[in-house]
DSSP file (Angstrom, degrees, kcal/mol; ACC not computed):
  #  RESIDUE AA STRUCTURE BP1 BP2  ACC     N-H-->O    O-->H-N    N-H-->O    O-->H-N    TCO  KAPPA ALPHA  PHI   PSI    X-CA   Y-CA   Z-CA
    1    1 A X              0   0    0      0, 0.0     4,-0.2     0, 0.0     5,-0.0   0.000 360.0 360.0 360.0  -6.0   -0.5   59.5  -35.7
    2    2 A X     >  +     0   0    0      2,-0.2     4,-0.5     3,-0.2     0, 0.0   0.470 360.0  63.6-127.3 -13.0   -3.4   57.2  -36.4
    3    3 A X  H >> S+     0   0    0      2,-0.2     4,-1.3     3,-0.1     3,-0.6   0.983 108.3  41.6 -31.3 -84.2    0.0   54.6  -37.4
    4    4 A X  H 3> S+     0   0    0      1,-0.2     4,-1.3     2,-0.2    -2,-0.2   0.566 112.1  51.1 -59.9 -21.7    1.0   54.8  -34.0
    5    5 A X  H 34 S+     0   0    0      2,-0.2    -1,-0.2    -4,-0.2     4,-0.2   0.875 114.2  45.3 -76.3 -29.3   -2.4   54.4  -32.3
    6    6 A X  H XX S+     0   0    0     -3,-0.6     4,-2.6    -4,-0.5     3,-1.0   0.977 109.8  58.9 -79.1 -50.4   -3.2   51.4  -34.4
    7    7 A X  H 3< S+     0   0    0     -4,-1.3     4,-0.5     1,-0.3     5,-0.2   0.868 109.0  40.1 -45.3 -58.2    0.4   50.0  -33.7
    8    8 A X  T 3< S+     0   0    0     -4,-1.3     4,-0.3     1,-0.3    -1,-0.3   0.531 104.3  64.7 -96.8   6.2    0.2   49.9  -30.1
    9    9 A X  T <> S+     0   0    0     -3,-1.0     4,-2.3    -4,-0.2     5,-0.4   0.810 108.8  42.2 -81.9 -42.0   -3.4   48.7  -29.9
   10   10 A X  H  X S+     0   0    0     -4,-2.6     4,-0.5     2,-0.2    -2,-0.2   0.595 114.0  54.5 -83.3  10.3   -2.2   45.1  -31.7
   11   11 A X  H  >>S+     0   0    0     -4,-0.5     4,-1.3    -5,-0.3     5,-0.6   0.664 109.9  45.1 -89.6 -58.6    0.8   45.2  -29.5
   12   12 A X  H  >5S+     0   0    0     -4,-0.3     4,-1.9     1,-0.2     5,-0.3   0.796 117.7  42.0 -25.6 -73.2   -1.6   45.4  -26.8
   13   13 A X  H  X5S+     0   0    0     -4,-2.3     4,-1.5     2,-0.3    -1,-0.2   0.818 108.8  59.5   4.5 -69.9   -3.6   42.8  -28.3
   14   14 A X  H ><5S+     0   0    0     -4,-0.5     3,-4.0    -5,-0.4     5,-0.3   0.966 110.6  41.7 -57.0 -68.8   -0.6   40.9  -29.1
   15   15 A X  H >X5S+     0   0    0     -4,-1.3     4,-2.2     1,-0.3     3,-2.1   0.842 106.6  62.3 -46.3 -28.5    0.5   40.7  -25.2
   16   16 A X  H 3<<S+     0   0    0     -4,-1.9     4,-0.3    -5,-0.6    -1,-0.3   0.726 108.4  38.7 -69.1  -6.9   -2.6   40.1  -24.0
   17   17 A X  T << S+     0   0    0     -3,-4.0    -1,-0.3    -4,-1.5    -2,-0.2   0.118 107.6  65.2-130.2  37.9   -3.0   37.0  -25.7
   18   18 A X  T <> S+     0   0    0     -3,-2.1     4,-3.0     2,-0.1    -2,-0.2   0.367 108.3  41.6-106.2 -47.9    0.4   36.1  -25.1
   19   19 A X  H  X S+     0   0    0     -4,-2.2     4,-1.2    -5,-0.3    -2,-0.2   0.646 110.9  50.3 -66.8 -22.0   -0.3   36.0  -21.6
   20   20 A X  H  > S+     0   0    0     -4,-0.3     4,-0.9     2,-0.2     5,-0.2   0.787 109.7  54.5-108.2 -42.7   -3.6   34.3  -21.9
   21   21 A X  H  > S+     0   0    0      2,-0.2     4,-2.7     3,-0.1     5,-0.4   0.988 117.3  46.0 -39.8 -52.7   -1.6   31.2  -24.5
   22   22 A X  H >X S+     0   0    0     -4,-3.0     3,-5.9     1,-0.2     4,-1.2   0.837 108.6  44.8 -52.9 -66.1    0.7   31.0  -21.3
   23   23 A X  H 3X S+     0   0    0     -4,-1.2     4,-1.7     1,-0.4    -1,-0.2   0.683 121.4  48.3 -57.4 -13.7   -1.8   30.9  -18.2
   24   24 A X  H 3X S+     0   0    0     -4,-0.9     4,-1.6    -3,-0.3    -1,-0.4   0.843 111.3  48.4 -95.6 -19.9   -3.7   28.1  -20.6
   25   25 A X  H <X S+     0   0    0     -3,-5.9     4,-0.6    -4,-2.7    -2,-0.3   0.533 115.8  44.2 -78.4 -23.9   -0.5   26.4  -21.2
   26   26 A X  H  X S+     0   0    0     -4,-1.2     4,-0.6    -5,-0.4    -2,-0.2   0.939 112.1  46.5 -84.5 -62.7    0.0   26.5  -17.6
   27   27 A X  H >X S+     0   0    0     -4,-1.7     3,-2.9     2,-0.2     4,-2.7   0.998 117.5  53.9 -41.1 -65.4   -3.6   25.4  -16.2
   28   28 A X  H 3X S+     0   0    0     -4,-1.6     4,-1.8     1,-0.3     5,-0.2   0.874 110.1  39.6 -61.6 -23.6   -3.1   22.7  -19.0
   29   29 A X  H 3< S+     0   0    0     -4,-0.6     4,-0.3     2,-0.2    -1,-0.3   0.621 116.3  52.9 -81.1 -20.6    0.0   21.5  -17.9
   30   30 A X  H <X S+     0   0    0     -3,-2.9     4,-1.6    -4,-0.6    -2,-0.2   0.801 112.8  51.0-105.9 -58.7   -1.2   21.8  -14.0
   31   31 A X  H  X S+     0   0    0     -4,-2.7     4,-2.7     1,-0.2    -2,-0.2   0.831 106.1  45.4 -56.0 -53.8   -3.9   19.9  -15.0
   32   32 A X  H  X S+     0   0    0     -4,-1.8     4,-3.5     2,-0.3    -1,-0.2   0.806 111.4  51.2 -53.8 -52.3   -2.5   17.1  -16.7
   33   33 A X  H  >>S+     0   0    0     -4,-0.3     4,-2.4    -5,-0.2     5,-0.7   0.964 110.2  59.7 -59.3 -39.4    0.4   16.4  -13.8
   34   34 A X  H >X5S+     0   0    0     -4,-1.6     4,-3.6     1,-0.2     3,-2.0   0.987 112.8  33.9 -61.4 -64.3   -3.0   16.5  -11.5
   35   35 A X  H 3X5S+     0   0    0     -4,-2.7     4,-2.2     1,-0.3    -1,-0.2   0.791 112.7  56.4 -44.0 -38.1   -4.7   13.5  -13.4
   36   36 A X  H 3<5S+     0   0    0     -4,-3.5     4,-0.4     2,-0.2    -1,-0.3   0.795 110.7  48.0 -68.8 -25.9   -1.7   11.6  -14.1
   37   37 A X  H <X5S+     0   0    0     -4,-2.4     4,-1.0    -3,-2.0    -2,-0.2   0.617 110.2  56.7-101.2 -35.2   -1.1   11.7  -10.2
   38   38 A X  H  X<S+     0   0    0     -4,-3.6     4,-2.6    -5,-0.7     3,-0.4   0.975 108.1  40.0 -65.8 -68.9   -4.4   10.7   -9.7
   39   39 A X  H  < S+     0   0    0     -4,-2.2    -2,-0.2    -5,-0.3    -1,-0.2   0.482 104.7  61.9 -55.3  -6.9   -4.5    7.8  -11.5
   40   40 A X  H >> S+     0   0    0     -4,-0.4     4,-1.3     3,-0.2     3,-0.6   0.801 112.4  44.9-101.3 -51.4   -1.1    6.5  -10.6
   41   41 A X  H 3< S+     0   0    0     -4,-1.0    -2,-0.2    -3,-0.4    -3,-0.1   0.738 121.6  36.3 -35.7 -48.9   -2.8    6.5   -6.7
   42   42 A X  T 3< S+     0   0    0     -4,-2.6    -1,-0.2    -5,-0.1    -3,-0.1   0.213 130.2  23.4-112.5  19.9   -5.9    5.0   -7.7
   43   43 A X  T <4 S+     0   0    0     -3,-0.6    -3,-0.2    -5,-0.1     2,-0.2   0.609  94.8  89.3-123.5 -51.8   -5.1    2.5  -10.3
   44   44 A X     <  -     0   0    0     -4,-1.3     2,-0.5    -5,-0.1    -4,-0.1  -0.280  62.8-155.8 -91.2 120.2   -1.7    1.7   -9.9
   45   45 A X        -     0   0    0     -2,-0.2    -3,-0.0    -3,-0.1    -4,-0.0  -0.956  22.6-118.8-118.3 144.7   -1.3   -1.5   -7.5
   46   46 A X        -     0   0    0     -2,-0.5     2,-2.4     1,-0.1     5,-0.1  -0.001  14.8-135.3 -72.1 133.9    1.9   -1.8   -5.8
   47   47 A X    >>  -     0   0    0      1,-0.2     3,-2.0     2,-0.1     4,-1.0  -0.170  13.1-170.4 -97.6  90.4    4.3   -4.8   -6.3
   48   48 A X  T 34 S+     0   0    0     -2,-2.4    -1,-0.2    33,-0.3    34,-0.1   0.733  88.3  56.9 -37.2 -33.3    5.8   -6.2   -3.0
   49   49 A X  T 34 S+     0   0    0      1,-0.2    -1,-0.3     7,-0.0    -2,-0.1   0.606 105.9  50.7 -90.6   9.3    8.2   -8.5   -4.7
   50   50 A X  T <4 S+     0   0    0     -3,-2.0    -2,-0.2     2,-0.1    -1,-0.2   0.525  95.3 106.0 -89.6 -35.2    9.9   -5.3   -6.9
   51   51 A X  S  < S-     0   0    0     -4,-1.0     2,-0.3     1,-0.1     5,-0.1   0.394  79.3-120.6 -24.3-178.2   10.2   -3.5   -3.6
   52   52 A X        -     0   0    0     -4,-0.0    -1,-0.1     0, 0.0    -2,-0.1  -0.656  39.5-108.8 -89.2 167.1   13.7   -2.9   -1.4
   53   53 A X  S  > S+     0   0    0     -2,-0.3     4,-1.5     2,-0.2     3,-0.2   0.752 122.5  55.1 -69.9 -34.4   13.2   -4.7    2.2
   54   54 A X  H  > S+     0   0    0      1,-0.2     4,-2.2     2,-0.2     5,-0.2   0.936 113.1  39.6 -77.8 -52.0   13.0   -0.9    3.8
   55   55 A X  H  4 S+     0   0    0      2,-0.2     4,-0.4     1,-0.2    -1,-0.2   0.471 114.6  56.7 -75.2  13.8    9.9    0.0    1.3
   56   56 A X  H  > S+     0   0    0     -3,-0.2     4,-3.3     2,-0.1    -1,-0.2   0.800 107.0  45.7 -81.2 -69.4    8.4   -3.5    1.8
   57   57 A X  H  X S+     0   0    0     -4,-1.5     4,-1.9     2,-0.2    -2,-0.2   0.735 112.7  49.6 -68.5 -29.4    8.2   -3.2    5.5
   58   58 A X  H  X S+     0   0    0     -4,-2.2     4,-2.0     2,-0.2     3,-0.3   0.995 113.7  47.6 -63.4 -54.5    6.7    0.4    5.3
   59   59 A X  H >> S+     0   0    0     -4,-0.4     4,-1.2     1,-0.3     3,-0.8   0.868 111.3  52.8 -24.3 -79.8    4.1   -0.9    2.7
   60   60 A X  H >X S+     0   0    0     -4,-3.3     4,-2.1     1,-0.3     3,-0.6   0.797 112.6  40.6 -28.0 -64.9    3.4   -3.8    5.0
   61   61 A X  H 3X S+     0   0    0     -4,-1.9     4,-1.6    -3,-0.3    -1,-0.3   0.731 113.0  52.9 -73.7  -7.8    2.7   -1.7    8.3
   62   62 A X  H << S+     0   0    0     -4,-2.0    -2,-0.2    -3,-0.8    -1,-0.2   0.745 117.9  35.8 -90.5  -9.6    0.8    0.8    6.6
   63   63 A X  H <X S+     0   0    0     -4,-1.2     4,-0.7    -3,-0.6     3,-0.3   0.821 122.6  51.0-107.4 -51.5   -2.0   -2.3    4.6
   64   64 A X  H >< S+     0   0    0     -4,-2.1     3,-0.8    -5,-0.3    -2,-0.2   0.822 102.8  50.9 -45.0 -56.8   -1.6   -4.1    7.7
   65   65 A X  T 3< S+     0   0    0     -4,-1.6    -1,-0.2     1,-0.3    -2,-0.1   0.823 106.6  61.7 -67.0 -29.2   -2.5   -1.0   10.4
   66   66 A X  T 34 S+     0   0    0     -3,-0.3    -1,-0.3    -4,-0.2    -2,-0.3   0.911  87.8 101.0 -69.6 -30.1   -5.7   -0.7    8.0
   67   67 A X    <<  -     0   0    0     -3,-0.8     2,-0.5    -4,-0.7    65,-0.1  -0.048  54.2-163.2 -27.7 111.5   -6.8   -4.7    9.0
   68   68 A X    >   -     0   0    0     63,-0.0     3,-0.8     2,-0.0     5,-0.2  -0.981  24.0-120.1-116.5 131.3   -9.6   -5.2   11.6
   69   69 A X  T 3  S+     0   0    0     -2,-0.5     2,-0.6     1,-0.3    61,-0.2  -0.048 100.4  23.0 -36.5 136.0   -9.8   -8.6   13.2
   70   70 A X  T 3  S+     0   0    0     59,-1.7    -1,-0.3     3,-0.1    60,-0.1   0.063  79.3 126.8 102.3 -72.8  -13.1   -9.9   12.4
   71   71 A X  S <  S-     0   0    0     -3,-0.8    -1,-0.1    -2,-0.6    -2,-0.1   0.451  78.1-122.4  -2.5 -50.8  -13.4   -8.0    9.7
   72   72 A X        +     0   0    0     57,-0.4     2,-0.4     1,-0.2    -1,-0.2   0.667  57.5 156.9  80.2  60.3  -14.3  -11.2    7.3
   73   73 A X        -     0   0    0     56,-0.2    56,-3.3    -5,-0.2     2,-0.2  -0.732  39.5-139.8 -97.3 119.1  -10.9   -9.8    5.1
   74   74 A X  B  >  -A  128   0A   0     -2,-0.4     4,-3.9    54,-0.2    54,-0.2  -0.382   9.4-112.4 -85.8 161.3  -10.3  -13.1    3.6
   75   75 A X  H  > S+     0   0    0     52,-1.5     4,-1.6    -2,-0.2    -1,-0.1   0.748 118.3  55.2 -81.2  -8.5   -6.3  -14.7    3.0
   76   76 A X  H  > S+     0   0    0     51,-0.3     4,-2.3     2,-0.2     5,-0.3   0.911 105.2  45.8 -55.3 -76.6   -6.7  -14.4   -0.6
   77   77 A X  H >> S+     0   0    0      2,-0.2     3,-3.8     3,-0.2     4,-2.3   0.934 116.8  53.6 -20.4 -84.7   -7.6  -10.6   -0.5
   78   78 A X  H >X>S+     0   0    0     -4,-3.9     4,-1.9     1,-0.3     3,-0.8   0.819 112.5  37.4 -23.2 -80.4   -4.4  -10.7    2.0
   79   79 A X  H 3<5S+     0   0    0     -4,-1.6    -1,-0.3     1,-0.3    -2,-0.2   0.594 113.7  60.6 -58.8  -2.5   -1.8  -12.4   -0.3
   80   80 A X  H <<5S+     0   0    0     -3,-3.8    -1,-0.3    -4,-2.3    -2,-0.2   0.936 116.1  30.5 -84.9 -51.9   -3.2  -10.5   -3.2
   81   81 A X  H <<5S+     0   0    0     -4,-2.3   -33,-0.3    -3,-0.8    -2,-0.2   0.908 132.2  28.5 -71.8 -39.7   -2.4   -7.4   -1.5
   82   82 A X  T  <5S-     0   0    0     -4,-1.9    -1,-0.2    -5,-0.3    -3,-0.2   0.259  99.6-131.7-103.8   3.5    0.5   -8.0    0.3
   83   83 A X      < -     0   0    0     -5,-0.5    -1,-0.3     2,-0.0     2,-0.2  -0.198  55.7 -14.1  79.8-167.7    1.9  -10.6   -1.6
   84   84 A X  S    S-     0   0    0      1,-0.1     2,-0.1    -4,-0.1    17,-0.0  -0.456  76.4-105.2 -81.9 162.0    3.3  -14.1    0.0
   85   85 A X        -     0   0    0     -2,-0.2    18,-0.2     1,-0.1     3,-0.1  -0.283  15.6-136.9 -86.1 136.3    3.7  -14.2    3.3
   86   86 A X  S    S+     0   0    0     16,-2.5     2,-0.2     1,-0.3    17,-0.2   0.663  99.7  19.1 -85.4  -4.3    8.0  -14.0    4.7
   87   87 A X  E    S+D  102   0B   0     15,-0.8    15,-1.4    28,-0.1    -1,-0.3  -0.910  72.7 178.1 166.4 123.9    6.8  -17.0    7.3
   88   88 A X  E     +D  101   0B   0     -2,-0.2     2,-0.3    13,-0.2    13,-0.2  -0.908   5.1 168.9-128.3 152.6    3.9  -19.3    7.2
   89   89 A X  E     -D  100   0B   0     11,-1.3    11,-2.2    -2,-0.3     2,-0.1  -0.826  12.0-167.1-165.3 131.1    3.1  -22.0    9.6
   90   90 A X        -     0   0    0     -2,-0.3     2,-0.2     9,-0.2     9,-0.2  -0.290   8.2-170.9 -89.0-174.6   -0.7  -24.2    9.9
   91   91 A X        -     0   0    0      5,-0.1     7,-3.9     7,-0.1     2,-0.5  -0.487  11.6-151.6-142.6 152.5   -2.2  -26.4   12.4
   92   92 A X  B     -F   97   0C   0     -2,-0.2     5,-0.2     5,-0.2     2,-0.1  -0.956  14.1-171.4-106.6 109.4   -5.6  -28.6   11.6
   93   93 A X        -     0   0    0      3,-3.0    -2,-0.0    -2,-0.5    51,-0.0  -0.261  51.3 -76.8 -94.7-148.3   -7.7  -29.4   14.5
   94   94 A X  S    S+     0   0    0     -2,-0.1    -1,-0.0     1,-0.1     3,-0.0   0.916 127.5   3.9-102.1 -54.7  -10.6  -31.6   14.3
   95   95 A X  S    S+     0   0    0      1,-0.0     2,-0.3    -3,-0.0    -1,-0.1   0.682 123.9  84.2-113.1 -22.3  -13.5  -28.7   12.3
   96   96 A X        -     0   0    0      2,-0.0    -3,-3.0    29,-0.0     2,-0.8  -0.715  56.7-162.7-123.3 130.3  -10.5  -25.8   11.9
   97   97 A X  B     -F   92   0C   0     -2,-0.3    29,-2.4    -5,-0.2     2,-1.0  -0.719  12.8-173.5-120.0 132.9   -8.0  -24.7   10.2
   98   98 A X  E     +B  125   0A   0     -7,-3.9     2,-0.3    -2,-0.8    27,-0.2  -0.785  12.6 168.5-108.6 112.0   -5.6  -22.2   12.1
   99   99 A X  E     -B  124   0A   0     25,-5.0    25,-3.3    -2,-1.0     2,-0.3  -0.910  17.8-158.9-111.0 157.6   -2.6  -20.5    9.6
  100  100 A X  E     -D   89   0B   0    -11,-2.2   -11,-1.3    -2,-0.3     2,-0.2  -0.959   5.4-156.5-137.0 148.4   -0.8  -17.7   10.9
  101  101 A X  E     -D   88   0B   0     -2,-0.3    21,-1.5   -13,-0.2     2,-0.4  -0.741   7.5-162.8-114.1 145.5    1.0  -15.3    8.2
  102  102 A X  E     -DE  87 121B   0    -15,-1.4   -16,-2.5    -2,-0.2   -15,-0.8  -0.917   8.6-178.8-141.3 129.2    3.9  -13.3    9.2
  103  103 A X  E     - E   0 120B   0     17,-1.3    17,-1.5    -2,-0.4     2,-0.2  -0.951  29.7-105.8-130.8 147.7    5.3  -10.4    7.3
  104  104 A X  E     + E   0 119B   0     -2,-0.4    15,-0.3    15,-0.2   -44,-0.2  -0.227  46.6 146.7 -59.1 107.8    8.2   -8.3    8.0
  105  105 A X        +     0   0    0     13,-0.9     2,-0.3     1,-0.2    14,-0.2   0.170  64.3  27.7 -96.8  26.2    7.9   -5.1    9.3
  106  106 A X        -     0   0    0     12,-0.6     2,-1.0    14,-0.0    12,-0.3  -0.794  67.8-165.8-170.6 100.5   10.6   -3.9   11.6
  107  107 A X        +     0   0    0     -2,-0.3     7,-0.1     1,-0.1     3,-0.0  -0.655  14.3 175.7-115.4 157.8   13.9   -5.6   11.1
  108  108 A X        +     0   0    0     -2,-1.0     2,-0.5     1,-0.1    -1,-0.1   0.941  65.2  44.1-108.8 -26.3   16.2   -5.2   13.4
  109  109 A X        -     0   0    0      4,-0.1     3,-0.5     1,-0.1     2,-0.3  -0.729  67.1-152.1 -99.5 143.9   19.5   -7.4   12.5
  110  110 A X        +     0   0    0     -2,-0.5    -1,-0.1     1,-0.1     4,-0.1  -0.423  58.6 124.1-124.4  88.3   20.3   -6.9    8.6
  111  111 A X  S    S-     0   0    0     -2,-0.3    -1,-0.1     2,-0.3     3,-0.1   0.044  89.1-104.2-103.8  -7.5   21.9  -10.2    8.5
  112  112 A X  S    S+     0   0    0     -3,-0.5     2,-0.3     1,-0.2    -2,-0.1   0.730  86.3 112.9  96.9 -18.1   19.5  -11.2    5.6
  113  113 A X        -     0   0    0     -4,-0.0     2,-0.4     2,-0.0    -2,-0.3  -0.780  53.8-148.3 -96.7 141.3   17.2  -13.4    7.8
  114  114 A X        -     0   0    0     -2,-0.3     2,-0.3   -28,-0.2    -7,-0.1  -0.987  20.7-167.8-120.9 137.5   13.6  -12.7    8.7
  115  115 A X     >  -     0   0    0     -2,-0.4     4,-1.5   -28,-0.0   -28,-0.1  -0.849  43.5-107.3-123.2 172.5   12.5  -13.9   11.8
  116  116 A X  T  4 S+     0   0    0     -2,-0.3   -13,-0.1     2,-0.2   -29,-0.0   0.869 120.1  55.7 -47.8 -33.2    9.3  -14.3   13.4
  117  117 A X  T  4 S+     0   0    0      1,-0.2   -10,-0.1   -13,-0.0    -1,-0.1   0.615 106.3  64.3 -72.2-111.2   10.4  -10.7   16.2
  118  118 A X  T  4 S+     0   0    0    -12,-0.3   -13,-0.9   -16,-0.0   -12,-0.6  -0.083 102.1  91.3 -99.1 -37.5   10.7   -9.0   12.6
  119  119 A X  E  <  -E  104   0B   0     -4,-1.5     2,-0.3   -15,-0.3   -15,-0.2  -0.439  65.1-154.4 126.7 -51.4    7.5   -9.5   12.2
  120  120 A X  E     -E  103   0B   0    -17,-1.5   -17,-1.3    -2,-0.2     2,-0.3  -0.678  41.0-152.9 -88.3 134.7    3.2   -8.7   12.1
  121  121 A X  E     -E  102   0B   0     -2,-0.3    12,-1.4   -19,-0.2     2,-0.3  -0.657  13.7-158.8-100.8 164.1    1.6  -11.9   12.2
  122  122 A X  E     - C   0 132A   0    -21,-1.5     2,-0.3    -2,-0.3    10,-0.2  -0.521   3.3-168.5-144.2  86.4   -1.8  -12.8   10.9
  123  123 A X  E     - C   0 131A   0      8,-4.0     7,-3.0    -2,-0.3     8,-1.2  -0.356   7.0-175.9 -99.4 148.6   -3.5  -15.5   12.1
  124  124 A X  E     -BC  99 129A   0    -25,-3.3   -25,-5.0    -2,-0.3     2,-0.5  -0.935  12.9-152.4-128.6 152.7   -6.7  -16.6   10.1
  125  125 A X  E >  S-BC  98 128A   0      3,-1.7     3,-1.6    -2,-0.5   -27,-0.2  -0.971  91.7  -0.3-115.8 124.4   -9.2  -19.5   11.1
  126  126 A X  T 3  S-     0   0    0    -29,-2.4    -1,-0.1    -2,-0.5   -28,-0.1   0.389 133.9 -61.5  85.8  -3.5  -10.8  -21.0    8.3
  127  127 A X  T 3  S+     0   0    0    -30,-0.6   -52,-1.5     1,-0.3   -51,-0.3   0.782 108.4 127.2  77.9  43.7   -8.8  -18.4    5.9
  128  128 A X  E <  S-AC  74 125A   0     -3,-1.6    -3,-1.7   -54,-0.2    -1,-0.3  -0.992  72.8-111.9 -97.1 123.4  -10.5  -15.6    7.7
  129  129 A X  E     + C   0 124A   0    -56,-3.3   -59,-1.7    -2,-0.2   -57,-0.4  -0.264  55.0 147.9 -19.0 104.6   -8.6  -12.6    9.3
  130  130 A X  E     +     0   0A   0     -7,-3.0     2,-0.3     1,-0.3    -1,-0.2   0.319  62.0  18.9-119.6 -10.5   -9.3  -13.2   13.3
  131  131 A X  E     - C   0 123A   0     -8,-1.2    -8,-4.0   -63,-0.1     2,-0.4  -0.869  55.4-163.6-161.7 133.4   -6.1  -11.9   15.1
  132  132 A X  E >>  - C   0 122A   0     -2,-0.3     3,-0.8   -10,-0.2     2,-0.7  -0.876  54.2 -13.2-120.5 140.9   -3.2   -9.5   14.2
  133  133 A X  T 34 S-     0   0    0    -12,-1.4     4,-0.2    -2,-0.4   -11,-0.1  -0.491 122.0  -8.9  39.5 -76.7    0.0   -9.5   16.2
  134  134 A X  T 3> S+     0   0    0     -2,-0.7     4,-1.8     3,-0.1    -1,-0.2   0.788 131.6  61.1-105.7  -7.5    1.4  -10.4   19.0
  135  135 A X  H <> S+     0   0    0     -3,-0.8     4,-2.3     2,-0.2     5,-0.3   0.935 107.7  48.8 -55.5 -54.1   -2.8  -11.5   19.9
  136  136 A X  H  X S+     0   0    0     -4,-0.6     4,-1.9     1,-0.2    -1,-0.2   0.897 109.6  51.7 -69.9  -8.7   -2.5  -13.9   16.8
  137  137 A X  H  > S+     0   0    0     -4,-0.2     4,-1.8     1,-0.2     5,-0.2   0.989 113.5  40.4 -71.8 -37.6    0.8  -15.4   18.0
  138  138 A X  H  X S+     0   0    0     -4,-1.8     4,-3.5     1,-0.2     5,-0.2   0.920 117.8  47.4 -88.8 -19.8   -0.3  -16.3   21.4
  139  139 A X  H  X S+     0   0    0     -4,-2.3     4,-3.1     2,-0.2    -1,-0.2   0.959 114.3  53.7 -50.7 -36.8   -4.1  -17.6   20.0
  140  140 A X  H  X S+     0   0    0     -4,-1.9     4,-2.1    -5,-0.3    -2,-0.2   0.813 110.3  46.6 -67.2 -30.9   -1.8  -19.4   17.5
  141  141 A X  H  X S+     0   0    0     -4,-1.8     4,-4.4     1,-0.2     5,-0.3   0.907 110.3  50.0 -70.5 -50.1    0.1  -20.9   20.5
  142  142 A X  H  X S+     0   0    0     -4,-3.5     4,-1.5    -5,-0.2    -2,-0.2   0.776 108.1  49.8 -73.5 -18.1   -2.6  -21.8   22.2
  143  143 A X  H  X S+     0   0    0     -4,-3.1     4,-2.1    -5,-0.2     5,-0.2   0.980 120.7  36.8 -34.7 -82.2   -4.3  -23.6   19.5
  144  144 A X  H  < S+     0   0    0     -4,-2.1     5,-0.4     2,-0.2    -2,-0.2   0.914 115.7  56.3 -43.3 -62.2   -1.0  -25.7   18.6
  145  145 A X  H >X S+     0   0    0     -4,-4.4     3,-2.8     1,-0.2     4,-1.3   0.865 112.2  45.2 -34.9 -60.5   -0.1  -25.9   22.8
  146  146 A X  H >< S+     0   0    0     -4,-1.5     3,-0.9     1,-0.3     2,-0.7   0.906 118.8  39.1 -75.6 -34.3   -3.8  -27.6   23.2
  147  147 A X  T 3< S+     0   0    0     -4,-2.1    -1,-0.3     1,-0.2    -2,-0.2  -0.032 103.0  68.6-103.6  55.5   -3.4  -30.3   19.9
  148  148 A X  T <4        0   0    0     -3,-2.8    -1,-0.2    -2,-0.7    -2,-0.2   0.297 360.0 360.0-107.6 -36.2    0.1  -30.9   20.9
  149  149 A X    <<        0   0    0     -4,-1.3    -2,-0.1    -3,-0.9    -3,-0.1   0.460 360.0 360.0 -57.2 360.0   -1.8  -32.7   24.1
């Protein structure tokens, strides 16, 4: 009898620390995914030209809706993050220099062309962020309109 008592104490034994190898295997494994998934978020910078044109343009309005005019988010910073620009156009006045950046977020023909309606513009003075959308086109216009005169 003292066979059988001993027996089912190390069976005992044995599951309980069958159970406690899983639940550590489990945590560790839990853990691991958690860290890797962390670091892939907060490390990992995204490449715009690796992209498709649909995961470009989300990318685009979602680093773009973070932008405040003003800000003094330089056009380096910009092209670093968001890569080159699908439409660029400058003007020089007399002390300024006015570029406006445009990248596509919304296309609406899939013909293969981006055009300026496709989309967010970005116009910087001096290579500073001062106007995002359809406010930097028409600042951009009214630059060019007045040293078109």
């Amino acid at each position: 009898m003292n066979l059988t008592w001993l027996s089912q104490i190390n069976l005992r034994h044995c599951v309980a620390s069958t159970k406690a190898k899983l639940l550590c295997f489990l945590l560790l494994g839990v853990g691991s995914y958690l860290l890797l998934t962390l670091i892939v978020v907060f490390f990992y910078q995204d490449n715009t030209e690796q992209m498709n044109w649909v995961d470009r343009e989300a990318f685009n309005n979602k680093v773009i809706a973070k932008y405040k005019p003003y800000s003094g988010l330089m056009q380096t910073e910009i092209i670093q993050r968001l890569g080159s620009p699908d439409i660029t156009e400058a003007i020089k006045t007399n002390a300024d220099l006015y570029q406006i950046l445009y990248y596509r977020s919304n296309r609406n023909n899939p013909d293969g062309i981006t055009t300026a309606d496709e989309c967010t513009a970005l116009l910087l003075k001096n290579r500073q962020l001062i106007a995002i959308g359809p406010d930097a086109v028409n600042q951009f216009s009214a630059v060019k309109q007045y040293e078109d005169r």
